[in-house]
C-alpha positions as CSV (number, residue, x, y, z in Angstrom):
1,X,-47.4,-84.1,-70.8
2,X,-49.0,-85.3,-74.4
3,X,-46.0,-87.6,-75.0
4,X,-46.2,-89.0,-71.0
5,X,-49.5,-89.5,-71.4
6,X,-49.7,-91.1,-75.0
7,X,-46.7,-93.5,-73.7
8,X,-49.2,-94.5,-70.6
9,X,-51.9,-94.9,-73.2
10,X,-49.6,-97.5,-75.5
11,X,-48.9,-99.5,-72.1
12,X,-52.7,-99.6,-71.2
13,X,-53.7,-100.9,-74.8
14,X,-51.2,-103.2,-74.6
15,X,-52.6,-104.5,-70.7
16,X,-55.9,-104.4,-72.5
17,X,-54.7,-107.0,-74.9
18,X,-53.8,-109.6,-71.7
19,X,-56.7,-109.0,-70.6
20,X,-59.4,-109.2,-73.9
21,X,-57.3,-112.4,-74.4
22,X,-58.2,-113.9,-71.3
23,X,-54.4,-114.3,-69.7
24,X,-55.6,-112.6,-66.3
25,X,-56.7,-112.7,-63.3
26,X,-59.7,-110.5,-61.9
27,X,-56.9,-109.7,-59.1
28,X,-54.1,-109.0,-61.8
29,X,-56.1,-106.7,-63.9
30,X,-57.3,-104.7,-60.6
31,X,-53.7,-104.3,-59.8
32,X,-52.8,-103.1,-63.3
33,X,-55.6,-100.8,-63.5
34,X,-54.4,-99.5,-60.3
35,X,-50.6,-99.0,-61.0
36,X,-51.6,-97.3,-64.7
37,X,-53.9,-94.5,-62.8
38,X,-51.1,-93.9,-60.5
39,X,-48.7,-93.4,-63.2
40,X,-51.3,-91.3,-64.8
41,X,-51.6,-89.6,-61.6
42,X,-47.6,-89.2,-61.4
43,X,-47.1,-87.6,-65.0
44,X,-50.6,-85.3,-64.4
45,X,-48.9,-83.7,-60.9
46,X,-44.9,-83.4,-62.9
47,X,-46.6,-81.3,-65.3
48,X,-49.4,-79.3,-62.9
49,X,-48.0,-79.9,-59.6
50,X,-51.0,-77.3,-58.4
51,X,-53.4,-78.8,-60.6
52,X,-55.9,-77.6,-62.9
53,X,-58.6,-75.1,-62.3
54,X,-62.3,-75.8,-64.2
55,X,-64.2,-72.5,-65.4
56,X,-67.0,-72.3,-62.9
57,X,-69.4,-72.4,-66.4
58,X,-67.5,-75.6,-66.8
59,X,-68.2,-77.6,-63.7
60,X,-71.8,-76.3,-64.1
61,X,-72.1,-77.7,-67.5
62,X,-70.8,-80.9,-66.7
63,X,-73.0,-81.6,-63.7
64,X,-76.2,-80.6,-65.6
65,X,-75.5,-83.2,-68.3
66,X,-74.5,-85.8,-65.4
67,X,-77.9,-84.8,-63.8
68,X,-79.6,-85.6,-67.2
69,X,-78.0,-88.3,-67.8
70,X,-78.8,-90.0,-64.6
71,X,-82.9,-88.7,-64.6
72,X,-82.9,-90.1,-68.4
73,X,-81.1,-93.5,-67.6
74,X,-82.8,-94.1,-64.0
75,X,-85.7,-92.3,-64.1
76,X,-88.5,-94.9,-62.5
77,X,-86.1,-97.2,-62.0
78,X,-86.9,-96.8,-58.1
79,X,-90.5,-97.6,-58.6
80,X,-90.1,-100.9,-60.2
């Protein structure tokens, strides 16, 4: 899955470059975003076709540095 994956990389550096160089559309780069996460999406499912089970410890660890993140960036921002 590396080499699938480092292959989908090189074609969405290479998108990038249309896009940093101003040769698209708004509408084309949604549509090329869209059809690299579905080839993304394809390779992920060839090579775990059941998926990948997270350690409970973590998904815990990841949502306590999401909830941090969010209270340190947002905090008061509903008062304002």
């Amino acid at each position: 899955m590396t080499v699938a994956l480092e292959v989908l990389y090189i074609d969405a550096e290479d998108e990038w470059e249309g896009i940093h160089a101003g040769r698209l559309s708004a509408d084309a780069i949604t549509k090329r975003r869209t059809k690299l996460r579905k080839l993304q999406l394809s390779e992920e499912r060839r090579y775990f076709p059941e998926g990948v089970e997270l350690p409970a410890m973590l998904i815990g660890l990841a949502t306590a540095q999401a909830s941090s993140y969010f209270e340190n960036t947002f905090s008061g921002e509903s008062a304002q």
